[in-house]
C-alpha positions in Angstrom: 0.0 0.0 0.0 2.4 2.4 1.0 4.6 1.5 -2.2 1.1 2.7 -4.1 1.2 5.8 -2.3 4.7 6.5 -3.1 4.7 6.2 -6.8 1.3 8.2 -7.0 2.6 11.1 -5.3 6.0 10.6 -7.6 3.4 10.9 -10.8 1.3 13.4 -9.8 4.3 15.4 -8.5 2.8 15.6 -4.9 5.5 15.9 -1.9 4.4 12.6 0.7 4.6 15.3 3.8 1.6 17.0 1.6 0.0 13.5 1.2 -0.1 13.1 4.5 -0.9 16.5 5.9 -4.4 17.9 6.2 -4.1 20.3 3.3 -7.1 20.3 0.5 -5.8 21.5 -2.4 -7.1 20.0 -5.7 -3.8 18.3 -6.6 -3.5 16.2 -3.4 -7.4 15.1 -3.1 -6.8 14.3 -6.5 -4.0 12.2 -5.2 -6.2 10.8 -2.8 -8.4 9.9 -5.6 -5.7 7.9 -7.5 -4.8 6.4 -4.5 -8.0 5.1 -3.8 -8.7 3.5 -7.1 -5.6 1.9 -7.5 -5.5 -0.1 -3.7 -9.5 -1.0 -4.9 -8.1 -2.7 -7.7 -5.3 -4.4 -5.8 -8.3 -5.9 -4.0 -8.1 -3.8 -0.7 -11.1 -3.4 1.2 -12.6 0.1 1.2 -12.5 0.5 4.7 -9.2 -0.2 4.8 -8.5 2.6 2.6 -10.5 4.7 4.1 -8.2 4.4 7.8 -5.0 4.4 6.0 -6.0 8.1 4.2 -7.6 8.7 7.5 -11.3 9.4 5.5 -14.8 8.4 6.1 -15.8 5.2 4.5 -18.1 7.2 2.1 -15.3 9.6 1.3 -13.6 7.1 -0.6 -16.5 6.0 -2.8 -17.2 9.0 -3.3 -13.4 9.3 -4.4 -13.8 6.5 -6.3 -16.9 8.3 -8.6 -15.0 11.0 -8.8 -11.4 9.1 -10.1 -13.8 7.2 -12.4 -14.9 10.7 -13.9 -11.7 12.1 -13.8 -10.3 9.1 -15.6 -12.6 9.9 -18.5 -12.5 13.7 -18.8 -9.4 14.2 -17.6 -6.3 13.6 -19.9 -3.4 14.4 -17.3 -5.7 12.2 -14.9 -5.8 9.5 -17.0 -2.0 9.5 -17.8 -1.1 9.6 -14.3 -3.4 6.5 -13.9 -1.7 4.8 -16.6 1.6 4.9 -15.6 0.8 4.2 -12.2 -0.9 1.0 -13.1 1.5 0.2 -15.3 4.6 0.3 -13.2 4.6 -1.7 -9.8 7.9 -0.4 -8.6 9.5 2.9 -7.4 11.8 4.7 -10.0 15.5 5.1 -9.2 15.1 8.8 -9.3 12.4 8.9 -7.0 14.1 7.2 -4.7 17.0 9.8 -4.7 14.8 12.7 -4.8 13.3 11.7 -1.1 16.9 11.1 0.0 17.8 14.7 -1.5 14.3 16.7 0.0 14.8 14.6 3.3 18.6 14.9 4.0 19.7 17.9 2.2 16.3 20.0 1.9 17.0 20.7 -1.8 14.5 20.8 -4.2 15.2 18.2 -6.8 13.8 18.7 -10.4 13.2 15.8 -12.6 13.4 16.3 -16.2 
């Protein structure tokens, strides 16, 4: 799960302290959305979901209507769920970006 988490946030270009925090702006509840659909479809429970992104049971189907529309209307939505289903692991460069942000507090752009 939390390896899901991780490579959303790397595709959608969300920091995980951001993930985590109690901010609402629309690129992290749309990370929230991601999330969501993509543990559903690794078979996780939607109560399970909904105590890991610390959300009400109905929050998340609502977030899963919503990722649904997004997935249609949306074309950045849809790539970002694309890539995320397609890859399973975490990127290399991910990896040294959280080690850069974390250790060094520098802001690491990826090309």
């Amino acid at each position: 799960m939390e390896r899901t988490i991780k490579r959303v946030c790397f595709e959608m270009d969300v920091p995980l302290k951001d993930f985590y925090s109690n901010r609402r702006f629309r690129h992290i509840v749309d990370c929230y959305k991601l999330v969501s659909v993509l543990l559903k479809e690794e078979g996780i429970h939607e109560q399970i979901i909904a105590s890991l992104l610390k959300k009400d049971r109905t929050t998340i189907l609502y977030y899963f209507r919503e990722a649904d529309n997004l997935i249609k209307t949306n074309p950045d939505f849809r790539k970002a769920y694309l890539r995320c289903k397609r890859k399973k692991g975490l990127p290399k460069k991910f990896i040294l970006m959280q080690i850069l942000n974390k250790n060094q507090h520098i802001k690491f752009y990826l090309k």
